[in-house]
mmCIF file of the N, C-alpha and C atoms, coordinates in Angstrom:
data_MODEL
# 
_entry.id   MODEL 
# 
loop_
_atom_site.group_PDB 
_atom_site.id 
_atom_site.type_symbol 
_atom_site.label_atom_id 
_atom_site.label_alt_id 
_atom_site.label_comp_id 
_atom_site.label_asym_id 
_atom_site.label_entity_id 
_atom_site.label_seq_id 
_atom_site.pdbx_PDB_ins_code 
_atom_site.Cartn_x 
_atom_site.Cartn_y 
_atom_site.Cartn_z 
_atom_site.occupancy 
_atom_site.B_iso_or_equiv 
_atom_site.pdbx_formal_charge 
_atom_site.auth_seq_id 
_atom_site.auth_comp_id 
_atom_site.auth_asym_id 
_atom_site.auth_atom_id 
_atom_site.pdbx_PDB_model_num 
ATOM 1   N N  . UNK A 1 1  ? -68.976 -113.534 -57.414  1.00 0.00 ? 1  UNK A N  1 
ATOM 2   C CA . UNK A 1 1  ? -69.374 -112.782 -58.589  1.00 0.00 ? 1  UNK A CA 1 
ATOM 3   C C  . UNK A 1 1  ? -69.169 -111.284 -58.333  1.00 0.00 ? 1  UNK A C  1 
ATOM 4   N N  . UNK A 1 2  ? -68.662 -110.735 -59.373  1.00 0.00 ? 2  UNK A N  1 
ATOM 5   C CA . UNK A 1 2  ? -68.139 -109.082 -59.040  1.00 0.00 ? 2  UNK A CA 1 
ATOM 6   C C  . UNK A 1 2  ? -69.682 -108.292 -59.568  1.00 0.00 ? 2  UNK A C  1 
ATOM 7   N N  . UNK A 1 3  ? -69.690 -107.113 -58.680  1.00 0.00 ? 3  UNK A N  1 
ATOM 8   C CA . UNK A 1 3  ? -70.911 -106.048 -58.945  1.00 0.00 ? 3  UNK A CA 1 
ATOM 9   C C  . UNK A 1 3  ? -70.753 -105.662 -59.756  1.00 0.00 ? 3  UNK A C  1 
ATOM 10  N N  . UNK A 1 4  ? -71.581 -105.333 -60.822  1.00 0.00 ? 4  UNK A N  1 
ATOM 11  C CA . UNK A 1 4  ? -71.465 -104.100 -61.019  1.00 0.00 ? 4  UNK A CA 1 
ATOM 12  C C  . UNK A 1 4  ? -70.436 -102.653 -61.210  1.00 0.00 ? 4  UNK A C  1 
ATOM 13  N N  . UNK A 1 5  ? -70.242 -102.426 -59.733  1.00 0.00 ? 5  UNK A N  1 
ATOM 14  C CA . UNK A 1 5  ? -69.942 -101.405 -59.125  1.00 0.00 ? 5  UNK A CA 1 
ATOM 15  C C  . UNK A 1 5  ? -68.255 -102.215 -59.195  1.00 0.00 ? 5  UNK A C  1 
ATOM 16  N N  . UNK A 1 6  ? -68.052 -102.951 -59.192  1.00 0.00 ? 6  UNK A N  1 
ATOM 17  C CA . UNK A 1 6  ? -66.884 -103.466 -59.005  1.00 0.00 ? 6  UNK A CA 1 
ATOM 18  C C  . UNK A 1 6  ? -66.208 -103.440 -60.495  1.00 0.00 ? 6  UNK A C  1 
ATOM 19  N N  . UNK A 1 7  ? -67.160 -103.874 -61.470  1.00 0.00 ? 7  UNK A N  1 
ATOM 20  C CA . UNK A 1 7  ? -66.451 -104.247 -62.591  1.00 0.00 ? 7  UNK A CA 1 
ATOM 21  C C  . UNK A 1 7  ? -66.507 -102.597 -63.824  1.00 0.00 ? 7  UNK A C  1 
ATOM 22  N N  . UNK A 1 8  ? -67.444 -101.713 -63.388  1.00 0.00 ? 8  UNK A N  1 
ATOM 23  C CA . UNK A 1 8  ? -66.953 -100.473 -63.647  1.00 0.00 ? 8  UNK A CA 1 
ATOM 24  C C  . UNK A 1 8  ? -65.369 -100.165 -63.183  1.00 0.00 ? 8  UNK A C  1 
ATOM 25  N N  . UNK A 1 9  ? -65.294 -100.163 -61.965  1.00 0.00 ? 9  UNK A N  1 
ATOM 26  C CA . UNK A 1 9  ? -63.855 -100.174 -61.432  1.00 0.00 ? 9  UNK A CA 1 
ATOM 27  C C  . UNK A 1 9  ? -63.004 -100.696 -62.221  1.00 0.00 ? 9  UNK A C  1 
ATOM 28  N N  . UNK A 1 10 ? -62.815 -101.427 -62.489  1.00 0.00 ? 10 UNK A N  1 
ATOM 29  C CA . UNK A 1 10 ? -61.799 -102.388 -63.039  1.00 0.00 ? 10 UNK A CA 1 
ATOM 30  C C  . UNK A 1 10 ? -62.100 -101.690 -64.654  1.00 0.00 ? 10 UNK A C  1 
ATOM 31  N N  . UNK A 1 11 ? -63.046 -101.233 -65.333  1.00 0.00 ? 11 UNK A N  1 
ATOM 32  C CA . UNK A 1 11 ? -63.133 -100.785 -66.384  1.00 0.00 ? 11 UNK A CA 1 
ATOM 33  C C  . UNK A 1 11 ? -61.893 -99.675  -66.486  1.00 0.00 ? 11 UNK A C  1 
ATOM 34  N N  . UNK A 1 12 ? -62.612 -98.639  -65.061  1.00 0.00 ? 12 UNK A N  1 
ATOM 35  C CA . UNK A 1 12 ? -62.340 -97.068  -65.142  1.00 0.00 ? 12 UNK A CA 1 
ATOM 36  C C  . UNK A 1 12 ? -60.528 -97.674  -64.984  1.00 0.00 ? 12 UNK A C  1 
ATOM 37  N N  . UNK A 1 13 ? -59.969 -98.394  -63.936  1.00 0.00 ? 13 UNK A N  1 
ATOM 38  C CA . UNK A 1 13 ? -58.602 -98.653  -64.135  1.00 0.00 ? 13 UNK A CA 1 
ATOM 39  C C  . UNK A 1 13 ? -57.907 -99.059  -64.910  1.00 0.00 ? 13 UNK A C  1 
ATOM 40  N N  . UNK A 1 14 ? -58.728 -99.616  -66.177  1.00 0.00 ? 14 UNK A N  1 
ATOM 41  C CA . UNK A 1 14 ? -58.378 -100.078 -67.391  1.00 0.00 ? 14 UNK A CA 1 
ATOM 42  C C  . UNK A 1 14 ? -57.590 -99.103  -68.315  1.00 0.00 ? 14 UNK A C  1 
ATOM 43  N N  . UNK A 1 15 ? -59.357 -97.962  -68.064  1.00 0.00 ? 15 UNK A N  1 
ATOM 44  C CA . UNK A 1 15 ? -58.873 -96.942  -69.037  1.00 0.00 ? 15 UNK A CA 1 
ATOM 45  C C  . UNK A 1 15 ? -57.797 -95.782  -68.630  1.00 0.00 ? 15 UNK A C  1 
ATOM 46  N N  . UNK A 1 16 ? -57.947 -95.410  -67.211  1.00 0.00 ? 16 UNK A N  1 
ATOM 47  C CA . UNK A 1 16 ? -56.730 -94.890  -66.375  1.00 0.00 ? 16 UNK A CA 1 
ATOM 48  C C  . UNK A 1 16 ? -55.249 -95.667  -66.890  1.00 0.00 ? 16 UNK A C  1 
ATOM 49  N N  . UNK A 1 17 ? -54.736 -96.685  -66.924  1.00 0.00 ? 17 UNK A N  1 
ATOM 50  C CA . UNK A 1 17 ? -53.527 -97.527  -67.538  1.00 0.00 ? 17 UNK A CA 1 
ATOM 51  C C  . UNK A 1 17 ? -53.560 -97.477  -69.132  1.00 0.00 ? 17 UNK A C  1 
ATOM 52  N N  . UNK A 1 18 ? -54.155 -97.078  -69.382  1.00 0.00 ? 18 UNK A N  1 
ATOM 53  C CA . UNK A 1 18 ? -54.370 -97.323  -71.411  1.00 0.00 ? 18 UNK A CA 1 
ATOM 54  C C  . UNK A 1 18 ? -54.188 -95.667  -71.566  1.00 0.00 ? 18 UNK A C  1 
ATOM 55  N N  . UNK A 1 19 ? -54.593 -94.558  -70.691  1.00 0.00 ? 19 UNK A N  1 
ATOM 56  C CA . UNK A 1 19 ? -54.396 -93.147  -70.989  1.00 0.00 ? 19 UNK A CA 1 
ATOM 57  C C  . UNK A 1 19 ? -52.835 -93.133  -70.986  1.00 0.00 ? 19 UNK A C  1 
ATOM 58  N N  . UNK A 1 20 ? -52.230 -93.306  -69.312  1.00 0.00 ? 20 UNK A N  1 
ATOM 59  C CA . UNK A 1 20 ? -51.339 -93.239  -68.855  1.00 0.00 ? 20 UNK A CA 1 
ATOM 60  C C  . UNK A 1 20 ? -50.047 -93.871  -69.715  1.00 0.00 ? 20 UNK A C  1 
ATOM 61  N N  . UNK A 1 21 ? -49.988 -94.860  -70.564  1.00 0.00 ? 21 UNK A N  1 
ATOM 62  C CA . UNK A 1 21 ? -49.345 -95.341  -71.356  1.00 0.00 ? 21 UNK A CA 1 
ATOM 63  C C  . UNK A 1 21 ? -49.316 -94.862  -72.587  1.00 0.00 ? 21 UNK A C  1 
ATOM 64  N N  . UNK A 1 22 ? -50.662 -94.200  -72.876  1.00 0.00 ? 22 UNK A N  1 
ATOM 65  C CA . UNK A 1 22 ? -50.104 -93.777  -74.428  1.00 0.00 ? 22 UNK A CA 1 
ATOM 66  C C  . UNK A 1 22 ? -50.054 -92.271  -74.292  1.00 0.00 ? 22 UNK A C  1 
ATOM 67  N N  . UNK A 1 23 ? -50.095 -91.664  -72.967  1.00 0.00 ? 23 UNK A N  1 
ATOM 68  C CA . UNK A 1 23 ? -49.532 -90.487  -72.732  1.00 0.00 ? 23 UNK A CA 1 
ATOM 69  C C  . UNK A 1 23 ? -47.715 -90.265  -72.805  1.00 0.00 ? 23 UNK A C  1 
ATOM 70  N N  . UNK A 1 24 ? -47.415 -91.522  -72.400  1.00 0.00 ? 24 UNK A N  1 
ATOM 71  C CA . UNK A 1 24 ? -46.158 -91.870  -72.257  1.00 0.00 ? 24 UNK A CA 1 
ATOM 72  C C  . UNK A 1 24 ? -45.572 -92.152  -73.387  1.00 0.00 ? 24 UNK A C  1 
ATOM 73  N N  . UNK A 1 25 ? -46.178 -93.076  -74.344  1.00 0.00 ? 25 UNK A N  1 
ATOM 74  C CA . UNK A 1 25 ? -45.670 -93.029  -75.942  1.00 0.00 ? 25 UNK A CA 1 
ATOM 75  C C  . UNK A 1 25 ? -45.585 -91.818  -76.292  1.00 0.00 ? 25 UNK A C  1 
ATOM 76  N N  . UNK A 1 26 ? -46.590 -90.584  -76.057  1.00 0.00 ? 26 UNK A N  1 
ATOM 77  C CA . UNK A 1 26 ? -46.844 -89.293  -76.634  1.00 0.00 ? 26 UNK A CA 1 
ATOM 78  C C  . UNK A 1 26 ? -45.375 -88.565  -76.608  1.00 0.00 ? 26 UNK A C  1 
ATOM 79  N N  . UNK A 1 27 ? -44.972 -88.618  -74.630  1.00 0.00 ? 27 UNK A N  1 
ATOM 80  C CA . UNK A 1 27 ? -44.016 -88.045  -74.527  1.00 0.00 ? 27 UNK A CA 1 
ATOM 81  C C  . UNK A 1 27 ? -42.770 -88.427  -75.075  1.00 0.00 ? 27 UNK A C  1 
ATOM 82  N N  . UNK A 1 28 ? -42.780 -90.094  -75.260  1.00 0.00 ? 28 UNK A N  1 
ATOM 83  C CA . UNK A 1 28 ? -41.011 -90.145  -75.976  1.00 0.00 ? 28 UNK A CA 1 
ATOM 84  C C  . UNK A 1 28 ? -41.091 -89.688  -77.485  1.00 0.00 ? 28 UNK A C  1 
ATOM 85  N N  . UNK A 1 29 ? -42.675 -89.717  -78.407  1.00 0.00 ? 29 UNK A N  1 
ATOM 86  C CA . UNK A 1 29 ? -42.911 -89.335  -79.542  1.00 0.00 ? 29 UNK A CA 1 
ATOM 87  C C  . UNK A 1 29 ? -42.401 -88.204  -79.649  1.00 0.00 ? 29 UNK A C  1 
ATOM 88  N N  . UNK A 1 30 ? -43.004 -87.232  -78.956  1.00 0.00 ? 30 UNK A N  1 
ATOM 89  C CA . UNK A 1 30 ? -42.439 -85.703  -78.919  1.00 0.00 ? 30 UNK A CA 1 
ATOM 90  C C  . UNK A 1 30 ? -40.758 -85.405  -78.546  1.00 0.00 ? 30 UNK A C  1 
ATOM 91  N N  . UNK A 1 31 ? -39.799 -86.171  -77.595  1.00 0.00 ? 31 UNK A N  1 
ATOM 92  C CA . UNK A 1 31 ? -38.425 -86.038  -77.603  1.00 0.00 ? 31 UNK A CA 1 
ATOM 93  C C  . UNK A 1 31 ? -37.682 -86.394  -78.541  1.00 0.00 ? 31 UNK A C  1 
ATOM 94  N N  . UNK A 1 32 ? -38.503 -87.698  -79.238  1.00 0.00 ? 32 UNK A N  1 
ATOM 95  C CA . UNK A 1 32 ? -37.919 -88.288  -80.585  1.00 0.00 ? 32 UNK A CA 1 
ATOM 96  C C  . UNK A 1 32 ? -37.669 -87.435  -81.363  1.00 0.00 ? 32 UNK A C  1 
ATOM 97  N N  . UNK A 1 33 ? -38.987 -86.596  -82.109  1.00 0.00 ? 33 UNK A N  1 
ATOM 98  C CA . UNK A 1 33 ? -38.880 -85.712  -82.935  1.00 0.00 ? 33 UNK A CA 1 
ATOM 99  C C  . UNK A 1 33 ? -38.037 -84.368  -82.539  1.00 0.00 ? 33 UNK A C  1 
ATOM 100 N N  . UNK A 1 34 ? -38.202 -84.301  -81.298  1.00 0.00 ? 34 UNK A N  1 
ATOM 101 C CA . UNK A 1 34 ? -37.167 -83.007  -80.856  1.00 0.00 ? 34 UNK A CA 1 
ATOM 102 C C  . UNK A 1 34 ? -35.640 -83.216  -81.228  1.00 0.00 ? 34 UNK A C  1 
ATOM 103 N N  . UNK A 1 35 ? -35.168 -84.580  -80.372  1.00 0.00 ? 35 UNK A N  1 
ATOM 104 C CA . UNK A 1 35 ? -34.147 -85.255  -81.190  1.00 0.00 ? 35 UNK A CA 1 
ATOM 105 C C  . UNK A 1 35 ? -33.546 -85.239  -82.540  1.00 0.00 ? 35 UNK A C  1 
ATOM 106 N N  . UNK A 1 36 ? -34.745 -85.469  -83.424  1.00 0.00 ? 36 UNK A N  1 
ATOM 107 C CA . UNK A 1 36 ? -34.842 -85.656  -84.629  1.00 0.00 ? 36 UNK A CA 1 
ATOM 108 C C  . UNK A 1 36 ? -34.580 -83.660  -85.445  1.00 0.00 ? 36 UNK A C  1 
ATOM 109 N N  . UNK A 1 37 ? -35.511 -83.428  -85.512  1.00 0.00 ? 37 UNK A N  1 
ATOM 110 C CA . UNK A 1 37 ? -35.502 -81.732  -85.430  1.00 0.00 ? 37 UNK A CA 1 
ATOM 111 C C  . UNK A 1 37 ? -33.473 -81.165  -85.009  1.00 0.00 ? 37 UNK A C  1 
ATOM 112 N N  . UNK A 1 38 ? -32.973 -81.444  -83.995  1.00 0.00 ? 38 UNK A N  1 
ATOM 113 C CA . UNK A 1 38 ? -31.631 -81.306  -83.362  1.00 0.00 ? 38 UNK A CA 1 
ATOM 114 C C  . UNK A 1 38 ? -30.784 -81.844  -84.249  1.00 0.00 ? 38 UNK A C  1 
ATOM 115 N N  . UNK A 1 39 ? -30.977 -83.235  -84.734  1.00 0.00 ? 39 UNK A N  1 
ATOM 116 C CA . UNK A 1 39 ? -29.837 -83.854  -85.776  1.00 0.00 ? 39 UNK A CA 1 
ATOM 117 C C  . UNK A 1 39 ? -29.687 -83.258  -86.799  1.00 0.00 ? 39 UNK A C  1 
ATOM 118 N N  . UNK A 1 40 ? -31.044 -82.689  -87.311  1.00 0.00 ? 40 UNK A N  1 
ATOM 119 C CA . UNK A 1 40 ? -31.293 -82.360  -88.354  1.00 0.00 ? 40 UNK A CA 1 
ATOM 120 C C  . UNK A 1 40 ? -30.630 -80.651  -88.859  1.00 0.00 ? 40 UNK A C  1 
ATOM 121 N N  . UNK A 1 41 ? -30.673 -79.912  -87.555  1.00 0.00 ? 41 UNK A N  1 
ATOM 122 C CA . UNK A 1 41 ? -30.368 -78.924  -87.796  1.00 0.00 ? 41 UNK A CA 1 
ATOM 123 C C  . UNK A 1 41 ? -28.958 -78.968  -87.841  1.00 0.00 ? 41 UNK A C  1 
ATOM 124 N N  . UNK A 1 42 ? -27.972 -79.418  -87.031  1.00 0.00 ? 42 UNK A N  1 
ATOM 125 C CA . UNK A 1 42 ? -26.800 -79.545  -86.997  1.00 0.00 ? 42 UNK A CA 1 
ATOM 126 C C  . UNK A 1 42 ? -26.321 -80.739  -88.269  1.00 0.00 ? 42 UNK A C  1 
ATOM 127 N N  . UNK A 1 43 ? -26.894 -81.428  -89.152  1.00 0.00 ? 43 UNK A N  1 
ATOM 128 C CA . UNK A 1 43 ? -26.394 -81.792  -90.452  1.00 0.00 ? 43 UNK A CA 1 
ATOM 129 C C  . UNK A 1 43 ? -26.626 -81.152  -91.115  1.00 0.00 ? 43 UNK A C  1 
ATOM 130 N N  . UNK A 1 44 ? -27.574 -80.038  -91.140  1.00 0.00 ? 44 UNK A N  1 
ATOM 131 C CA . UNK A 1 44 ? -27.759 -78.939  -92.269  1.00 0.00 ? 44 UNK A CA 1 
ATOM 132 C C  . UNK A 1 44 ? -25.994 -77.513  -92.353  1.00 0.00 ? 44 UNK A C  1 
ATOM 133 N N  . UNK A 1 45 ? -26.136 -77.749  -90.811  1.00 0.00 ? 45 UNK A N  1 
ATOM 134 C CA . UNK A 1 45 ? -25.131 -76.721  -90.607  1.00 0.00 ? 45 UNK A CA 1 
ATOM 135 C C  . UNK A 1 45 ? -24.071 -77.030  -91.132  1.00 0.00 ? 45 UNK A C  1 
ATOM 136 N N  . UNK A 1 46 ? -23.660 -78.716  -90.989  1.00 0.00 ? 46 UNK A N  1 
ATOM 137 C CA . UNK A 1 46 ? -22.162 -79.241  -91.457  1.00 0.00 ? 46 UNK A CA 1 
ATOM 138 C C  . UNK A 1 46 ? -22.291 -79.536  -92.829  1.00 0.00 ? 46 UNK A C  1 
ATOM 139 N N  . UNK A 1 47 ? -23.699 -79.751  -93.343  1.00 0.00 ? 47 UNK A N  1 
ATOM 140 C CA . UNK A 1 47 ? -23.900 -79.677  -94.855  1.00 0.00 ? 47 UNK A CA 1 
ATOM 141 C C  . UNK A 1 47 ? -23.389 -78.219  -95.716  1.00 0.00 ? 47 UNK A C  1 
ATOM 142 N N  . UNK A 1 48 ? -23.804 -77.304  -95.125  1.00 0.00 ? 48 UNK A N  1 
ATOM 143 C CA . UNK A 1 48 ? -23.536 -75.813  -95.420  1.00 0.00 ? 48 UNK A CA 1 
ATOM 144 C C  . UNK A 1 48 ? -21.761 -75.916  -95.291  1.00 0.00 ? 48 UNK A C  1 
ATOM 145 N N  . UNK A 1 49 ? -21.222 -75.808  -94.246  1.00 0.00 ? 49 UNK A N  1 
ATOM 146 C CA . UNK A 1 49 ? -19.761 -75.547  -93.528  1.00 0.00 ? 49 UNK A CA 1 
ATOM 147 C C  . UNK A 1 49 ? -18.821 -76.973  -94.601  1.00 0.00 ? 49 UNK A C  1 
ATOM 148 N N  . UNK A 1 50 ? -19.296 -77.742  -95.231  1.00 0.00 ? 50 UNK A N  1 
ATOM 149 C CA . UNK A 1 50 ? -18.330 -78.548  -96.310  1.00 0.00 ? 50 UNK A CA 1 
ATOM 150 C C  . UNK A 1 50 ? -18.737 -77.801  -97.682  1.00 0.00 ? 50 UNK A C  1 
ATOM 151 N N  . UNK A 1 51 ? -20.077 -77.259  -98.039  1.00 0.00 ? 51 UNK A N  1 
ATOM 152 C CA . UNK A 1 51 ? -20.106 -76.805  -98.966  1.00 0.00 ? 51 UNK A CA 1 
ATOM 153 C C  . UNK A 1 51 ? -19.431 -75.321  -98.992  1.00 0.00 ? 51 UNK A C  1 
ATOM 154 N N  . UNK A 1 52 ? -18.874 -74.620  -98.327  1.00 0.00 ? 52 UNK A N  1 
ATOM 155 C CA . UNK A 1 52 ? -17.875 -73.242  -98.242  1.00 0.00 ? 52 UNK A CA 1 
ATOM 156 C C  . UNK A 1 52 ? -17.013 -73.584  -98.232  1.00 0.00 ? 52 UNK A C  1 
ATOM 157 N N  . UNK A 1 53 ? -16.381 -74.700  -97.574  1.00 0.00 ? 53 UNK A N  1 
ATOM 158 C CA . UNK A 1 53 ? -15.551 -75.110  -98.179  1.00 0.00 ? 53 UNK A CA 1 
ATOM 159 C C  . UNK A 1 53 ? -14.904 -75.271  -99.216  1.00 0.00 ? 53 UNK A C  1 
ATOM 160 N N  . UNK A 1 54 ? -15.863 -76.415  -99.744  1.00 0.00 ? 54 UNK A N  1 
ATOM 161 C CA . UNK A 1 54 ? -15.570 -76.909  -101.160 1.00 0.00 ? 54 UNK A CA 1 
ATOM 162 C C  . UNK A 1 54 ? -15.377 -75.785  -102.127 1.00 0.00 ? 54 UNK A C  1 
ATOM 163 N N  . UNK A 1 55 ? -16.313 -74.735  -102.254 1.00 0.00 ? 55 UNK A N  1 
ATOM 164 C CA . UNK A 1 55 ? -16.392 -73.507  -102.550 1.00 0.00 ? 55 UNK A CA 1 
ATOM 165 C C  . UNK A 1 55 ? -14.745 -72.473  -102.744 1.00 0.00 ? 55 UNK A C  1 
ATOM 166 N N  . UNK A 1 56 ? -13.903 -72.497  -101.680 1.00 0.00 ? 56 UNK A N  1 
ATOM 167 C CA . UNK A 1 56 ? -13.281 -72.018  -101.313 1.00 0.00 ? 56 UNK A CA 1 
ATOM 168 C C  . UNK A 1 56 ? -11.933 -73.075  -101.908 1.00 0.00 ? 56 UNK A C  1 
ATOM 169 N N  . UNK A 1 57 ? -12.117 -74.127  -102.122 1.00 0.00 ? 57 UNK A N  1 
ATOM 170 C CA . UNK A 1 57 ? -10.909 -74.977  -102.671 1.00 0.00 ? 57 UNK A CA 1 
ATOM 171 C C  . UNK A 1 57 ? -11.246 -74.965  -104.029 1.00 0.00 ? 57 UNK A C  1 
ATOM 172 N N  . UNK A 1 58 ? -12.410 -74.820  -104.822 1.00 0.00 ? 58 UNK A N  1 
ATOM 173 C CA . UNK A 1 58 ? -12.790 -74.377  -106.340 1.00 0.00 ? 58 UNK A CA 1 
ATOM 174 C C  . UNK A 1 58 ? -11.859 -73.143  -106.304 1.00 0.00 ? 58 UNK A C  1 
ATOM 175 N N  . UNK A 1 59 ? -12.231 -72.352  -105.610 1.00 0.00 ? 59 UNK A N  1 
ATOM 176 C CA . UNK A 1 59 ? -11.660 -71.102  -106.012 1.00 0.00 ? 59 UNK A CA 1 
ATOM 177 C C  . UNK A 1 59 ? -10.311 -70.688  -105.897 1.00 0.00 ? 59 UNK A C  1 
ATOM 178 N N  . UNK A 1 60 ? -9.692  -71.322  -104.912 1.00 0.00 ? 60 UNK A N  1 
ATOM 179 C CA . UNK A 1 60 ? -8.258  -71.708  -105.013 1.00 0.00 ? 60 UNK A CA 1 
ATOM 180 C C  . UNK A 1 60 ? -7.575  -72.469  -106.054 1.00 0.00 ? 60 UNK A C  1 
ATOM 181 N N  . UNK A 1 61 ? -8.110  -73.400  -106.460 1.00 0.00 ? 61 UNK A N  1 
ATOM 182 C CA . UNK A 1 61 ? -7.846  -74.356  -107.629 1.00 0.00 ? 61 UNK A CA 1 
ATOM 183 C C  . UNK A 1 61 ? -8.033  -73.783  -109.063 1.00 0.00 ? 61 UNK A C  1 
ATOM 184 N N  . UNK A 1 62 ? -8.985  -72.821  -109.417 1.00 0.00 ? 62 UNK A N  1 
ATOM 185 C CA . UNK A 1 62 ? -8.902  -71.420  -110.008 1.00 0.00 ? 62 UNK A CA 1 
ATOM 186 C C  . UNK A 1 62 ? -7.677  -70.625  -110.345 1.00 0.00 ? 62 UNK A C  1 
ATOM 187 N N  . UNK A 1 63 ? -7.557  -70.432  -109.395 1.00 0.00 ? 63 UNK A N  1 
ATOM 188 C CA . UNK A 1 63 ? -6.558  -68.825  -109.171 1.00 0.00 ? 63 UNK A CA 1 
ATOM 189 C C  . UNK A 1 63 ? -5.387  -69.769  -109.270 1.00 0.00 ? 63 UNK A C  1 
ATOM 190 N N  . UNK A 1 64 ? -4.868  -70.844  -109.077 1.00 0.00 ? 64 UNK A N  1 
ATOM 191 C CA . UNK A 1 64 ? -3.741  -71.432  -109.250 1.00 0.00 ? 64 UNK A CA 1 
ATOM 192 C C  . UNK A 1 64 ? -3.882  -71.925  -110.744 1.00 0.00 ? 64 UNK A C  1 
ATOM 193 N N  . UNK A 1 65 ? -4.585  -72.182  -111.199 1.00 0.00 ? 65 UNK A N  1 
ATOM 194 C CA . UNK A 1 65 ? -4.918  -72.701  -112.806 1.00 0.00 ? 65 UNK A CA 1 
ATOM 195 C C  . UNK A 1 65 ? -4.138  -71.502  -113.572 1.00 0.00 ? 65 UNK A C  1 
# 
């Protein structure tokens, strides 16, 4: 039969493995979104860089009209 003193233990290592793991979800949570944040900025940029484009072939298509 475990003490007491034993089965605190086994508690406190419980909760030590249950921190440690969702500290670890925390951290891929936070690269995800960093990730995420990164894609995001660089489709905004190529969103912008087709729309000057496009911009720029209106206005050519213009001036040749």
């Amino acid at each position: 039969m475990e003490s007491a003193a034993d089965q605190l233990t086994v508690k406190k290592n419980t909760y030590i493995k249950t921190i440690s793991v969702a500290e670890d979800k925390l951290k891929k949570a936070k690269e995800a979104i960093r990730i995420s944040k990164e894609t995001q900025s660089i489709l905004e940029k190529k969103i912008a860089s087709q729309e000057a484009k496009l911009k720029e072939l209106e206005e050519l298509k213009a001036t040749i009209e």
